[in-house]
C-alpha positions in Angstrom: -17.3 6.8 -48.9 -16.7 3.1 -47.4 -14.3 0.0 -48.3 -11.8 0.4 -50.5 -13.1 1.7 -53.5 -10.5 4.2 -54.9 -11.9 7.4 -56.6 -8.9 8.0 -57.8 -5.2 9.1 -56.9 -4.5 11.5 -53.9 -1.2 12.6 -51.9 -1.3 12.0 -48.6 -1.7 15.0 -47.4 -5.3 15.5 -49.0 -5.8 11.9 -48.0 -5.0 13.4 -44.1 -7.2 16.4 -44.3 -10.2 14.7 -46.1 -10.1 12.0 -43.6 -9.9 14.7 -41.0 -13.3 16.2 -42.3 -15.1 12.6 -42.7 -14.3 12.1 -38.6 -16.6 15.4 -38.4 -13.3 17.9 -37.5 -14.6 21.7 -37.3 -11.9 23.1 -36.1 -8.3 22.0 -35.2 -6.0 24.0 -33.3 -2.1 24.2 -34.4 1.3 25.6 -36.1 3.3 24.6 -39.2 6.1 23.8 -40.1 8.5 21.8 -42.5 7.7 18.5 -41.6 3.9 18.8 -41.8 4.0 21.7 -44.2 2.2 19.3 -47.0 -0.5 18.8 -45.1 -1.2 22.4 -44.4 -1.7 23.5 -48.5 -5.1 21.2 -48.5 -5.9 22.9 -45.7 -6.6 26.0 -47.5 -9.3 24.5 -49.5 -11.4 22.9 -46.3 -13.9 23.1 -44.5 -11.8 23.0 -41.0 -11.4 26.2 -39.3 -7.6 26.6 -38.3 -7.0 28.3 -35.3 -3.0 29.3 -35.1 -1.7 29.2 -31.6 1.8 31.1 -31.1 3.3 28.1 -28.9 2.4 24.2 -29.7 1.7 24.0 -25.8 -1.2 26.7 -26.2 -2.6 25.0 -29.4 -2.6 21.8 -27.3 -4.2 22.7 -24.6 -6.8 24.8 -26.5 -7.7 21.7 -28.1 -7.9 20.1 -24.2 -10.2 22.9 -23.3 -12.5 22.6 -26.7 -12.8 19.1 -26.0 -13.9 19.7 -22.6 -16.5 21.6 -23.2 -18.0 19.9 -26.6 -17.3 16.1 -25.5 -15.6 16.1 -29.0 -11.8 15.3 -29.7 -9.7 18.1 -29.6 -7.5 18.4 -33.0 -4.2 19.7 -33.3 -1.2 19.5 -35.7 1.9 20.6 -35.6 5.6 19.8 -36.9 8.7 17.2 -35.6 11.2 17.9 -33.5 10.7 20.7 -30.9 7.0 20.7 -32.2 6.5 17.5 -31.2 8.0 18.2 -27.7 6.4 21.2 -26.8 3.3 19.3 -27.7 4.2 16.5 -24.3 3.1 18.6 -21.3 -0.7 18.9 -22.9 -0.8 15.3 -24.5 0.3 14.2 -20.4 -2.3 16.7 -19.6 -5.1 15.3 -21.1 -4.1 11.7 -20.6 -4.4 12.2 -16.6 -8.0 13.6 -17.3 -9.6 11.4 -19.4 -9.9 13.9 -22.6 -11.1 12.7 -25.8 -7.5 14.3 -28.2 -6.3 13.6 -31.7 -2.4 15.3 -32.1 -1.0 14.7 -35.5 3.0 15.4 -35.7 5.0 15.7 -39.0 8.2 13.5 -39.1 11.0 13.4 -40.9 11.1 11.4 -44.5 11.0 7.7 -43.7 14.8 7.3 -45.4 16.1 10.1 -43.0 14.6 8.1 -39.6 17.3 7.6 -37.6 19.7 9.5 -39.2 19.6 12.2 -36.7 18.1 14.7 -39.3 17.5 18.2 -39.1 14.2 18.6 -36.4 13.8 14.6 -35.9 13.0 13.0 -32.9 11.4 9.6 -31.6 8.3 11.0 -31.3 6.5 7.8 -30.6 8.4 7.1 -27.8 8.6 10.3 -26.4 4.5 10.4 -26.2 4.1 6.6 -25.3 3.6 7.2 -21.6 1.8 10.1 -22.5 -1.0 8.8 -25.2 -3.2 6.4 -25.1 -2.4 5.3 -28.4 0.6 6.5 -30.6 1.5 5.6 -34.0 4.0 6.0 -36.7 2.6 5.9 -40.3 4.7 4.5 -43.1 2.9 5.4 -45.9 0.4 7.2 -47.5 -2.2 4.4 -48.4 -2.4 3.4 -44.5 -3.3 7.4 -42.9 -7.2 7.0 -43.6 -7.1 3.5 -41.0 -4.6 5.6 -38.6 -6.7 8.4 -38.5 -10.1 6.4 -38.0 -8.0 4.2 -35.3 -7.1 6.9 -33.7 -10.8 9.1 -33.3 -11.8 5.6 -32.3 -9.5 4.9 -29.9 -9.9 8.4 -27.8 -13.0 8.5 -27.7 -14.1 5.1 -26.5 -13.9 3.5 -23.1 -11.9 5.7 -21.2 -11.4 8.8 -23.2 -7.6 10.0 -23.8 -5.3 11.5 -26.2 -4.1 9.7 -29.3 -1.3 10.6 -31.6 -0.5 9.6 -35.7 3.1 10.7 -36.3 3.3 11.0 -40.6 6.9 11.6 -42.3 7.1 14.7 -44.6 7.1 12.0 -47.4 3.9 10.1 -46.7 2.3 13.5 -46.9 3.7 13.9 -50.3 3.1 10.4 -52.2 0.4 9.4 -53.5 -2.4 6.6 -52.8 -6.2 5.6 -53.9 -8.4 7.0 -51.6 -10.6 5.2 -49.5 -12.5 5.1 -46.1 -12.2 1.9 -43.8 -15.6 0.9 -42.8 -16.2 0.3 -39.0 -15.8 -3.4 -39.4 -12.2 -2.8 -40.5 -11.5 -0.6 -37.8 -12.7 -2.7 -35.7 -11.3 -6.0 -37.0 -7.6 -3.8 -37.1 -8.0 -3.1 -33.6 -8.1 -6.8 -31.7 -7.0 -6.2 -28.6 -8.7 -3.3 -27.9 -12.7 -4.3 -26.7 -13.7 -1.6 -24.1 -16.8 -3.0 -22.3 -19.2 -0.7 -21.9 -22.5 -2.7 -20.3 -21.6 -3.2 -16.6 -21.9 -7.2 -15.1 -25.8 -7.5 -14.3 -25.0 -9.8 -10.8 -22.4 -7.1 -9.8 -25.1 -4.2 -10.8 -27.8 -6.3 -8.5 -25.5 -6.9 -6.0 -24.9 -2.9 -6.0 -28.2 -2.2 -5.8 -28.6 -4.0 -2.5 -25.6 -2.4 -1.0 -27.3 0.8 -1.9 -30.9 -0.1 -0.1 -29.2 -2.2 3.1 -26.8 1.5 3.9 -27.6 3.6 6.7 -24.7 6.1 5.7 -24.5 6.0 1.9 -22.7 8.6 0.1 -21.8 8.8 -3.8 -18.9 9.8 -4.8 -18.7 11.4 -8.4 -15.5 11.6 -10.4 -14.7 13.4 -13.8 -15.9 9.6 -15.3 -19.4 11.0 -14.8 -18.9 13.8 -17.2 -17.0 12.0 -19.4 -20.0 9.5 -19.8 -22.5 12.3 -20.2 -24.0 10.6 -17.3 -25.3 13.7 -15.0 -28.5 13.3 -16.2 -28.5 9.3 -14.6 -26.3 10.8 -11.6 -29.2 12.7 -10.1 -31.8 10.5 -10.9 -30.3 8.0 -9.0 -29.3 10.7 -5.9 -32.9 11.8 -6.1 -34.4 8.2 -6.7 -32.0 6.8 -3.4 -32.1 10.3 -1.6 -27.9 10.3 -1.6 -25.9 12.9 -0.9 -23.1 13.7 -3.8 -19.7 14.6 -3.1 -18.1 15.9 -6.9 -14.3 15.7 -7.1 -12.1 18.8 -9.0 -12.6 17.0 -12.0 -16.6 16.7 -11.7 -18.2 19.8 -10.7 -20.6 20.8 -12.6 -21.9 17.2 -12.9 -24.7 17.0 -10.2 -25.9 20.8 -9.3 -24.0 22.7 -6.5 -27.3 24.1 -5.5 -29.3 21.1 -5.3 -29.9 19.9 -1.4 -28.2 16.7 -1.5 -24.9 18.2 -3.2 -22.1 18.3 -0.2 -19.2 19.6 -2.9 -16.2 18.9 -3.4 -14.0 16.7 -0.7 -10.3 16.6 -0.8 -7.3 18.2 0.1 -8.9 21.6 -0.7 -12.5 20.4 -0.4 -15.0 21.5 2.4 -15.1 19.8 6.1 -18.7 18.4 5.0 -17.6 16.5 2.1 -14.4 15.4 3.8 -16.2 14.0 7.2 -19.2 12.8 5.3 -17.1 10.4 3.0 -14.6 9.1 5.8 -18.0 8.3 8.2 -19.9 6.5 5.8 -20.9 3.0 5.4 -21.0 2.8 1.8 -19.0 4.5 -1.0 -21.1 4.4 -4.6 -18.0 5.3 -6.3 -18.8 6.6 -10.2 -15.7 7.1 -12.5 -13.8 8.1 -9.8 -10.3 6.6 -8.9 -9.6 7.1 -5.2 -7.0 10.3 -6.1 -4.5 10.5 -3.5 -5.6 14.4 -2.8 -9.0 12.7 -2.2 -7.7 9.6 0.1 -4.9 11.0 2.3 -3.5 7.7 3.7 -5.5 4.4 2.1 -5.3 2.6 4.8 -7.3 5.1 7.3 -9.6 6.7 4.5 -13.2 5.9 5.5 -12.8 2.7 7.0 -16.3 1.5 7.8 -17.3 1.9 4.0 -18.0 -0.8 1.6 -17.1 0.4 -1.7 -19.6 0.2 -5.1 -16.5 1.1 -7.7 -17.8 1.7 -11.4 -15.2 2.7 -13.9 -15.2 1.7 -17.4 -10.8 1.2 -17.1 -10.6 -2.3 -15.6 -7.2 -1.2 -14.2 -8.7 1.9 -11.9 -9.7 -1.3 -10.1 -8.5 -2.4 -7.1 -5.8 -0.3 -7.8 -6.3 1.8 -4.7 -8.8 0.9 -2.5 -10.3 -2.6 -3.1 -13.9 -2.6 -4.0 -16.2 -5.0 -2.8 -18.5 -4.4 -6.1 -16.8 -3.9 -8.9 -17.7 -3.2 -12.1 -16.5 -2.1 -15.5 -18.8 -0.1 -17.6 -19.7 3.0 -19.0 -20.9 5.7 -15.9 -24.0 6.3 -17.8 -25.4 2.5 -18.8 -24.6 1.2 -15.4 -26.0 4.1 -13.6 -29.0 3.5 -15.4 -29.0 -0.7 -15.0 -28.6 0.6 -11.2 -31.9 2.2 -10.8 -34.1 -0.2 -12.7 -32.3 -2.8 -10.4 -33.4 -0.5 -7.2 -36.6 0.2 -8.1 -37.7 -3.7 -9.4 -35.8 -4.5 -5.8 -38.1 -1.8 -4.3 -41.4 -3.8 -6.3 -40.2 -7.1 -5.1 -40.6 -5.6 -1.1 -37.4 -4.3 -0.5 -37.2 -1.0 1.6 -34.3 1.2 2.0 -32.5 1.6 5.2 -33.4 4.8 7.4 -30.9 6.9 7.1 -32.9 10.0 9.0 -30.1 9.5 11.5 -27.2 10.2 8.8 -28.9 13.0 7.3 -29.5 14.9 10.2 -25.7 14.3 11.0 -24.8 16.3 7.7 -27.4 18.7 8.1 -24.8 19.3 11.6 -21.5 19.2 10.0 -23.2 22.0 7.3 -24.1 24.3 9.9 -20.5 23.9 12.3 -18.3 23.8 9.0 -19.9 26.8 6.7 -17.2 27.7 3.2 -16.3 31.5 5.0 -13.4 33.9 5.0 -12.6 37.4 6.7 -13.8 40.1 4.3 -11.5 43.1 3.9 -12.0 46.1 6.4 -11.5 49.4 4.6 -8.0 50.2 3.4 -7.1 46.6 3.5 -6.0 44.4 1.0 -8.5 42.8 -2.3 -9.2 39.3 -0.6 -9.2 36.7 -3.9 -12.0 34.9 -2.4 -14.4 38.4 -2.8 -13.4 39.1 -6.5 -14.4 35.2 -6.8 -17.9 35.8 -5.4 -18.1 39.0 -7.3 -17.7 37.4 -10.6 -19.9 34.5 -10.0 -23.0 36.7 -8.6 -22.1 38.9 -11.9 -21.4 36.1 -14.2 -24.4 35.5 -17.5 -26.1 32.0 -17.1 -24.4 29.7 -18.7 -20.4 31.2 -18.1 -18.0 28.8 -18.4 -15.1 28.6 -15.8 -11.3 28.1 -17.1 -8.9 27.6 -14.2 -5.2 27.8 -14.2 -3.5 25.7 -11.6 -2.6 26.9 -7.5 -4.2 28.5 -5.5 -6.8 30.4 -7.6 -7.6 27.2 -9.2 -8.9 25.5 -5.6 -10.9 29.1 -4.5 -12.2 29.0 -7.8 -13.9 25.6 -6.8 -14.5 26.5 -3.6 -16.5 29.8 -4.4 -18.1 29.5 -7.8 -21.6 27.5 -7.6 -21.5 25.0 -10.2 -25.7 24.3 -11.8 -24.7 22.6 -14.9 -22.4 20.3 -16.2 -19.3 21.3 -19.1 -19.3 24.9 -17.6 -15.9 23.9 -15.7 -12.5 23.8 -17.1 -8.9 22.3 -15.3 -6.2 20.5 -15.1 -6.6 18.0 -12.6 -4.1 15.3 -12.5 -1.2 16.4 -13.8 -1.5 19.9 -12.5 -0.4 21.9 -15.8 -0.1 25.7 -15.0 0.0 28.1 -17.6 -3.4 25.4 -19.0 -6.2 28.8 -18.5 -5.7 30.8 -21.0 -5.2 28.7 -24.3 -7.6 25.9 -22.9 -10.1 29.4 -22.5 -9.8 30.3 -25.7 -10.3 26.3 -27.0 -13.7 26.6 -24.8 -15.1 29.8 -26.5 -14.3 28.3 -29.8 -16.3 25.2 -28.6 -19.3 27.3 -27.3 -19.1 30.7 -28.8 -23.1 31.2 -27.6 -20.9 31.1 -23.8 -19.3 33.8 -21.8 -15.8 32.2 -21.2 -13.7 33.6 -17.9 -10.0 32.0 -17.7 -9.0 32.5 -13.6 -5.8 32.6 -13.8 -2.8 33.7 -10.8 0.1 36.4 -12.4 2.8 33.5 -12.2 0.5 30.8 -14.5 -0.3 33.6 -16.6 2.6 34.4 -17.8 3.9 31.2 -18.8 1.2 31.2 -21.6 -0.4 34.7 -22.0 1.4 35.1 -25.5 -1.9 33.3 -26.7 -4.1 36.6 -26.2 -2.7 37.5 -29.4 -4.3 34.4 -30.8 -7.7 35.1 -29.3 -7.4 39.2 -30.7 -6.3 38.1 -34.3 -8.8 35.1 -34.2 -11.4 37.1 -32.7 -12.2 34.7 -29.6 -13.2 37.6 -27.3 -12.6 35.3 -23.7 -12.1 37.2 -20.4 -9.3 36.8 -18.1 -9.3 37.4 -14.7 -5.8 37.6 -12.9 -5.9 36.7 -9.2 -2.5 38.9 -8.9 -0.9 38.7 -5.5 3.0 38.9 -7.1 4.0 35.6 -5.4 3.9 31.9 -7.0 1.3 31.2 -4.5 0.5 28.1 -3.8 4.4 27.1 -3.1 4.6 30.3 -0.4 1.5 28.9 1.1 3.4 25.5 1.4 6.8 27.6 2.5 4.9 29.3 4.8 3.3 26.0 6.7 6.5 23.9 5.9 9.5 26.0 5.8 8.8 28.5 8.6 7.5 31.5 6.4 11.7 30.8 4.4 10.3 32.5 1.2 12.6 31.1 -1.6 12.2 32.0 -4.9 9.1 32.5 -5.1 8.4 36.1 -5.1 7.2 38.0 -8.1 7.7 41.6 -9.0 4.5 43.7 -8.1 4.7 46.1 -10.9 6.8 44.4 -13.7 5.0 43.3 -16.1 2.2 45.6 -16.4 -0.9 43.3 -17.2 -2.9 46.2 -18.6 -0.7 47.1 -20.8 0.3 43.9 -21.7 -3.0 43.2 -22.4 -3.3 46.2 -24.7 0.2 45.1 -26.2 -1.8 42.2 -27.4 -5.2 43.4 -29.0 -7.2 43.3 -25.6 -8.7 45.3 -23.1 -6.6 45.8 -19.9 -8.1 46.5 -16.5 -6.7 47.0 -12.9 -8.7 46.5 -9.8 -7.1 47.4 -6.3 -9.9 47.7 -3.8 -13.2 46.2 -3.2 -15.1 48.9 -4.6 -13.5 48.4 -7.8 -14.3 45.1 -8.5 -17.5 44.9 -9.6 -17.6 47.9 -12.3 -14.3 46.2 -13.6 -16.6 42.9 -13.8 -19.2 44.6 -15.5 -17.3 46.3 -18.2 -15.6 43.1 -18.9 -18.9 41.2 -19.3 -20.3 43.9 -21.3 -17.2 43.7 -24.1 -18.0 40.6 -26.2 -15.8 41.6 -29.5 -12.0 41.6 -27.8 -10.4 39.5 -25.5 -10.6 41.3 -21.5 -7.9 40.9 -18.9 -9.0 42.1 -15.7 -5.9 42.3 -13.3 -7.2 41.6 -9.1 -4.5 43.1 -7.0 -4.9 40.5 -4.2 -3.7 39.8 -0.6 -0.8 37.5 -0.4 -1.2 35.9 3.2 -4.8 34.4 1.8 -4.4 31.1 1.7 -6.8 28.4 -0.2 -8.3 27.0 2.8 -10.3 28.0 5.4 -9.5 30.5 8.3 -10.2 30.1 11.4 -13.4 30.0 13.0 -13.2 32.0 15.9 -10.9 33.0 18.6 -10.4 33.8 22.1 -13.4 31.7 23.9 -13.2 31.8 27.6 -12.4 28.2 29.2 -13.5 29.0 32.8 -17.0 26.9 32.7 -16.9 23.5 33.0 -20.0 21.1 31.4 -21.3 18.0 32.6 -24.2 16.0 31.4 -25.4 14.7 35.0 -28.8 15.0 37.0 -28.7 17.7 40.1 -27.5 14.5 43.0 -24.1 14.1 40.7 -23.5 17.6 39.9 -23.8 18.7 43.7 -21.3 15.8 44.0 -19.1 17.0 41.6 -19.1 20.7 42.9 -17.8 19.3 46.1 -15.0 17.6 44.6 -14.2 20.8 42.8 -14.4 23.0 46.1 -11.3 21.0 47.6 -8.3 21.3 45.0 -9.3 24.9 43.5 -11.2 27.7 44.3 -14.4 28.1 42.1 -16.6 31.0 42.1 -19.6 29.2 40.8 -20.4 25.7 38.6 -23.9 26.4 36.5 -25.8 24.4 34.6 -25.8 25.3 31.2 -28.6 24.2 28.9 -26.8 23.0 25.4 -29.8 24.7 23.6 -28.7 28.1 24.9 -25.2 28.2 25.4 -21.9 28.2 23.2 -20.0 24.8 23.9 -15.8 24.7 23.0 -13.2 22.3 23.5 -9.0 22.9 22.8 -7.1 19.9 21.4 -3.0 19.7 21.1 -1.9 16.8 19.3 1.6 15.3 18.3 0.9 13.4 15.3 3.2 11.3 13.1 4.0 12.4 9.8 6.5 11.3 7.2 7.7 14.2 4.3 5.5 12.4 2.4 2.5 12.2 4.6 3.1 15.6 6.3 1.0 17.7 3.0 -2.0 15.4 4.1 -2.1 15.7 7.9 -1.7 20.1 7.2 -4.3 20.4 4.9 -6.0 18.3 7.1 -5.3 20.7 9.7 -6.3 23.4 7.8 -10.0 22.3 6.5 -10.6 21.9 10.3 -9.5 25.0 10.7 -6.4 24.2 13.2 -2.8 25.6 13.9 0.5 24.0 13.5 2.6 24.8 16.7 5.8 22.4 16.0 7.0 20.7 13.2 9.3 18.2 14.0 11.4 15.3 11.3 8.8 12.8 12.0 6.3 14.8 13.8 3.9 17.7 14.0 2.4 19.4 17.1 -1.6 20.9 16.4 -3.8 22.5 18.1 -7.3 22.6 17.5 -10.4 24.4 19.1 -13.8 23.8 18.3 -17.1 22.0 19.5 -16.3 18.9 20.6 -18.1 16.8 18.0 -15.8 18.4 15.3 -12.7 17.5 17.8 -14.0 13.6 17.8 -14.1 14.0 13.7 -11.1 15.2 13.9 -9.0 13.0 16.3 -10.9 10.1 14.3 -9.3 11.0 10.9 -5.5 11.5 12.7 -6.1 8.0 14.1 -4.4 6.5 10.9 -1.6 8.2 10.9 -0.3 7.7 14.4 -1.0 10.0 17.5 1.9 10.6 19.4 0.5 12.2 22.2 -3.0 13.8 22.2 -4.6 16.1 25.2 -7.9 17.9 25.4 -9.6 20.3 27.8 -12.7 18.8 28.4 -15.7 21.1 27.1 -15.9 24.8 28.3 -18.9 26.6 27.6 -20.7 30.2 27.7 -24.6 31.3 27.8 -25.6 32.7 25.1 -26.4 36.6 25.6 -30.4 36.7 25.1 -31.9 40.1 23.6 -32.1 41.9 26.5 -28.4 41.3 27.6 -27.4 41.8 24.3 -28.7 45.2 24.3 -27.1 45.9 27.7 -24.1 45.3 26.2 -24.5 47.5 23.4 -25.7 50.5 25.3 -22.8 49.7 27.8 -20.3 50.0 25.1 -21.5 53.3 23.8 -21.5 54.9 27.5 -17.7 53.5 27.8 -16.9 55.2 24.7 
């Protein structure tokens, strides 16, 4: 139905719920009460599945997590009042990530607004910061526009929530029904244009950045999937032959297992990705916004690079790092415009720059920075990294990942292998936990033909687990797997490296609750794994169960920590290496011979021996910087030694390439004092020795 042409009287409520069904709504996510009672009796009679959450935070983020997966907006309604509230923390959710929401509140009547009535609350402004758009409806002949206005709005240009707050006597009046055509939702909206075709000079101008680099990376944001550009995304790494770093909020969007993927950079992101992005030349930035987890300190994060930035939010910007090509556009039409600019650049003559040099350079930092932990010896404790591998090797094609937030969130990343995009679920921005569980069940309603696994630590869990009941009763048979190592444990990791291992508050009791029987408490399946043996028949009987939910509780070590370990310890610094010709190395030997005694100086080639260097550094570092120069520390797989007020003293031991990345990246925030050992280095053992040593052992033994 279009224009206004009435077809006769309707209350406001049916008005709501038909208007709901012409926007294409399948499914909407939610709980009554008074306020938006009315609107829940027309329910009854259409076609929108109703899925009721037992918290309006759960129903909110299950409608985050469907509209993750689908592209679709997310639907939920609830009441006013504490409704509304409880309703903040996902609608702030989604607006940090870009996801496409529609929330519709109940209000008081109009005549009781601001009367302090029973349940009321400013809704409006409470969600302002927290919506993209927000509206108050006054009566019942205007909720067909607010509704259209608000699908439109959160789901064009930059996706977000949206929010149409309706009094309890708009539902219950009457009005003529009608359906605003796009013309007059367009011509109701004037200030809101998003541009979606990218400037053509700034996309030729790109282009030619993109040929002219010698050390080009792209750098993929959650924009990307938002865009539905992954398809354009590889074309144009494969086209270019670019290597793709994908943030927290994009993996999935170009294929972990493809050769040119580096994964994900960042605070918790691998060495690769890190040192690749802060070396290159040229950033070709794609709906990504220069996240502080991803930058460190601005004005030291890769400062040879030029930047490409395309965004379709004019105020992403500049607003971090300036760009030198900007442009605003949707991901996937400028992606596009960008290869048919390369390529008629390419038939006009132009060549790309070698970058054989930067390639091989990667291929390096690959090989010296492998993703790796220290697997359990017998008897010791479940390592959350394993059970990650386990359930990824065990995992049906297809399985989508739900992630809570803290540590199990970033080894989820880390460990899973990501081939296809919408198959991984978050909370990136504003960090939500509790967010796995509803926003798994969400998913599985979006893509019942999916297995759906929620990762989830014990202290997330149980600030929203009462939603299993809501996947038993509503049949949404998802599978939760509790990384369970009874600590909140991303803040002991930070006690641990900030506070001198001062545990406060953050320790969880083992045994209390039970998660099996909590899980059985709740319609579901309860498992408990405590060793390594255990963990893949647990996997396998919870893949296996496909008509109840599954919680799967991972007894885990505490002291693993979601970065990497160290590389290896206890190299002997007794040989010293010199790149010189035989005249300056006898030279050198003699100058040796007078201040200390030495056994013997060899010459080592680099081919065959092990080469290592040891680094101590005192670097400056504000509270607020100090996060960024640990974790730092940490993906390079140092020690802290001191921490000082303004100050922290690291030590680092590696190959001395690794050490130059390294001391490259503290540069910008101040080095103190910095001293290295020069390189020490070892033969490597050759087959026969090797053997030797082996047969050695045994006769000592």
């Amino acid at each position: 139905m279009t224009g206004k042409n009435p077809t006769g009287k309707t209350t406001g409520a049916q008005a709501l719920i038909r208007s709901l069904e012409q926007e294409g709504v399948e499914v909407m996510f939610g709980l009554p009460g008074g306020c938006i009672l009315p609107a829940y009796d027309p329910l009854l009679d259409s076609s929108i599945r109703h899925v009721l959450g037992r918290h309006e935070q759960g129903a909110g983020h299950m409608a985050e997590g469907y509209a993750h997966v689908t592209g679709r907006p997310g639907v939920a309604m609830v009441t006013s009042g504490p409704a509304a509230t409880n309703m903040v923390t996902p609608l702030m959710d989604a607006y940090m990530d870009s996801i496409p929401m529609v929330c519709i509140t109940g209000q008081v009547p109009t005549t009781a607004i601001g009367t302090d009535a029973f349940q009321e609350c400013d809704t409006v402004g409470i969600t302002r910061s927290a919506t993209k758009h927000n509206e108050l409806v006054m009566t019942a002949q205007d909720l067909p526009l607010a509704i259209r206005q608000a699908f439109h709005i959160a789901t064009t240009g930059r996706p977000g929530p949206t929010l149409v707050d309706v009094p309890k006597d708009v539902l219950t009046n009457t009005m003529d029904w009608y359906w605003p055509t796009d013309a007059e939702v367009h011509d109701s909206l004037p200030g809101y244009r998003p541009n979606v075709k990218g400037h053509a000079r700034m996309i030729k101008e790109a282009a030619k950045l993109i040929l002219a680099s010698e050390r080009p990376i792209i750098y993929a944001g959650g924009g990307i999937l938002k865009a539905r550009a992954a398809e354009a995304l590889r074309e144009l790494a494969e086209l270019t032959q670019i290597h793709v770093v994908t943030t927290l909020m994009s993996r999935g969007a170009f294929p972990d297992d493809h050769p040119l993927c580096l994964g994900m950079p960042g605070m918790h992101g691998n060495a690769t990705a890190i040192t690749a992005m802060q070396k290159s030349d040229l950033l070709i930035t794609l709906g990504a916004r220069f996240d502080d987890r991803i930058t460190g300190k601005v004005s030291s994060f890769a400062p040879e690079a030029k930047v490409i930035h395309v965004d379709i939010d004019p105020a992403e910007q500049g607003k971090v790092r300036r760009p030198d090509v900007p442009i605003v556009g949707d991901a996937k039409y400028v992606i596009e415009q960008m290869i048919k600019a390369i390529k008629d650049l390419q038939h006009g003559g132009e060549t790309q720059a070698d970058t054989g040099t930067w390639k091989s350079r990667i291929s390096g930092w690959r090989e010296q920075f492998p993703l790796s932990y220290e697997a359990s010896e017998p008897g010791e404790a479940l390592k959350p990294q394993f059970c990650l591998e386990q359930l990824r090797d065990n995992a049906p094609e297809g399985t989508i990942l739900v992630s809570g937030v803290g540590q199990h969130q970033m080894w989820s990343s880390q460990y899973w292998r990501f081939n296809e995009p919408y198959t991984w679920v978050n909370s990136g921005g504003l960090g939500t936990m509790g967010f796995s569980v509803p926003a798994a069940i969400g998913a599985k309603v979006g893509r019942p033909d999916r297995t759906v696994w929620a990762i989830d630590g014990d202290g997330c869990f149980q600030m929203t687990a009462q939603e299993l009941v809501t996947a038993s009763v509503e049949r949404i048979p998802i599978k939760v797997g509790i990384l369970n190592n009874s600590y909140l444990g991303m803040v002991r990791q930070w006690q641990e490296m900030f506070y001198d291992e001062r545990y406060s508050e953050v320790y969880l009791s083992p045994e209390l609750p039970d998660f099996v029987k909590w899980a059985e408490a709740m319609g579901c399946v309860g498992i408990r794994v405590d060793s390594p043996e255990e963990v893949q028949p647990a996997i396998d009987k919870a893949n296996s169960i496909d008509d109840r939910p599954v919680v799967v509780d991972f007894r885990v070590d505490a002291r693993e920590k979601a970065v990497a370990p160290a590389e290896q310890q206890g190299f002997s610094r007794i040989t010293i290496v010199v790149d010189v010709e035989s005249t300056p190395l006898e030279q050198i030997t003699k100058q040796l011979f007078k201040p200390i005694e030495v056994v013997k100086i060899s010459e080592l080639d680099p081919r065959r021996s092990v080469e290592r260097e040891l680094m101590i550094a005192t670097i400056q570092s504000t509270p607020e910087q100090r996060g960024q120069v640990v974790e730092l520390v940490n993906i390079f797989e140092g020690k802290i030694l001191a921490v000082g007020v303004e100050a922290l003293t690291v030590s680092l031991d590696g190959h001395p390439d690794k050490l130059d990345d390294f001391e490259e990246l503290l540069d910008g925030y101040g080095i103190v004092e910095l001293q290295r050992t020069g390189r020490v280095a070892l033969p490597k053992l050759d087959r026969e020795a090797r053997l030797r040593a082996v047969s050695n052992k045994g006769k000592a033994g």
